[in-house]
C-alpha positions in Angstrom: 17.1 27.6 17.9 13.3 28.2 18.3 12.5 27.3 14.6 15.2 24.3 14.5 13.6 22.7 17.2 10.3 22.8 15.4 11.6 21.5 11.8 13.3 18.5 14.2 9.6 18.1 16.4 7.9 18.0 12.1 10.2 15.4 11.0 10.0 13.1 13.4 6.2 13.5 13.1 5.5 13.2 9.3 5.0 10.0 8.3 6.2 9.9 4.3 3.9 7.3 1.8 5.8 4.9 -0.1 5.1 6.1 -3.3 7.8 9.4 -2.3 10.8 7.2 -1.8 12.9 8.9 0.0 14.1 8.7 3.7 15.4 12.2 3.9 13.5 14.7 6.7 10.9 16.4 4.5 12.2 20.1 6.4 15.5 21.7 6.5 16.6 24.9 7.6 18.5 27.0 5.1 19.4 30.6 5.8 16.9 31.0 8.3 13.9 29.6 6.2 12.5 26.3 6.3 12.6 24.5 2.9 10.8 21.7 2.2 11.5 18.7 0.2 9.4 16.5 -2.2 10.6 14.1 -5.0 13.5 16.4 -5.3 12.6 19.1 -5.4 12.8 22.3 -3.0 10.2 23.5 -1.7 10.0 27.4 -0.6 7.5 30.1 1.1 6.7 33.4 -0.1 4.2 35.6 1.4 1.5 37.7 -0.3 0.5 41.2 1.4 -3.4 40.8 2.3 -4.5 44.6 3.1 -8.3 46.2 4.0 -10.1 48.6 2.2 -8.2 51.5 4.4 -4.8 50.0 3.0 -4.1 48.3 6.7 -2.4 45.0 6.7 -5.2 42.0 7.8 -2.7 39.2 7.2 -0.1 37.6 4.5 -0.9 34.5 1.9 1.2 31.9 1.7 2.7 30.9 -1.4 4.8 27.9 -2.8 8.0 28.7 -4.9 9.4 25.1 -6.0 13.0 24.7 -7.5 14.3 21.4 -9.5 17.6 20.0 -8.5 18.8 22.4 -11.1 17.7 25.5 -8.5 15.8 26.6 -11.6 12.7 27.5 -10.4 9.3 25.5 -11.9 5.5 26.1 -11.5 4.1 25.9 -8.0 1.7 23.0 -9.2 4.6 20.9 -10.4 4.9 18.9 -7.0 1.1 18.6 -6.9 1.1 17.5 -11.0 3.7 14.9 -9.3 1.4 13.7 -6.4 -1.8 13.7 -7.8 -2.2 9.8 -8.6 -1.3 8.9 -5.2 -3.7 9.7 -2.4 -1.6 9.4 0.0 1.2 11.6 -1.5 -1.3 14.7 -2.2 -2.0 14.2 1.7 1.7 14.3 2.4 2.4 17.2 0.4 -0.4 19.2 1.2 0.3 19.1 4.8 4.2 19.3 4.4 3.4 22.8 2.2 1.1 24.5 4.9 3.6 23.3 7.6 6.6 25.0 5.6 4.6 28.2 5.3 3.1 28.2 8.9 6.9 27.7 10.3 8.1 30.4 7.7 5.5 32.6 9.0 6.3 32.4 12.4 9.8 32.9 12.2 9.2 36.6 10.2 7.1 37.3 13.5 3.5 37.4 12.3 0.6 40.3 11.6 -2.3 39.8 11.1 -4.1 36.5 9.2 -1.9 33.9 7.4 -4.0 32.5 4.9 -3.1 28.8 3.6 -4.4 26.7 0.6 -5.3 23.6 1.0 -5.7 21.1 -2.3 -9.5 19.7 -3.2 -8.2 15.9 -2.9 -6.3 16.6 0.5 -10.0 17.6 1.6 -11.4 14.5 0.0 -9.2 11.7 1.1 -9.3 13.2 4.7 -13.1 13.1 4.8 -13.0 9.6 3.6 -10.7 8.7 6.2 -13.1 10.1 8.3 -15.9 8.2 7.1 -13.8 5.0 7.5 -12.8 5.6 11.0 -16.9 6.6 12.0 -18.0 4.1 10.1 -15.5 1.7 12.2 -16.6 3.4 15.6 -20.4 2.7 15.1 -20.2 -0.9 14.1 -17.4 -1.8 16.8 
């Protein structure tokens, strides 16, 4: 219940671009996992081991697993190979993949770190946003 209630809170909240065409939620729950979804394909969490020098667990890494509609699975960097000529849609991915993994990681009851990428262009288009927006505030 905990984790459905969340996947329902993160749909309601993402806003998808155009350019994705699709009015499906962007999370599901499957089997106790939250899936994601982007251009048809599925998106999926696995979870790296991150241990200290002593061999003690300081956290996990999240990684993305993407299927086709075939359930054949395809490179992590297909979704991204997808997105990247739409600003907008590397944004939307981006934050839809480190939401999948965050959820996915609470729900196996977290240790230690979680450690999330996070694509160059996400970074760039938010810190133009955030130009545009100061830039706004001063001259207004």
């Amino acid at each position: 219940m905990f984790l459905e209630n969340l996947v329902l809170q993160f749909n309601a909240r993402f806003k998808v671009p155009l350019s994705c065409h699709t009015q499906r939620p962007a999370l599901r729950l499957k089997q106790d996992q939250v899936v994601g979804m982007f251009q048809g394909m599925c998106l999926r969490s696995a979870f790296a081991s991150i241990m200290d020098m002593q061999g003690r667990l300081l956290g996990r890494q999240a990684l993305l697993q993407v299927y086709g509609s075939n359930q054949k699975p395809l490179p992590a960097w297909t979704p991204y190979a997808i997105a990247c000529f739409d600003e907008k849609a590397v944004v939307y991915l981006d934050r839809l993949c480190r939401t999948l993994h965050t959820l996915n990681w609470l729900a196996e009851v977290p240790k230690g770190l979680l450690f999330l990428d996070v694509h160059p262009r996400h970074i760039q288009e938010i810190k133009q946003e955030a130009l545009v927006q100061y830039d706004c505030w001063i001259t207004n």
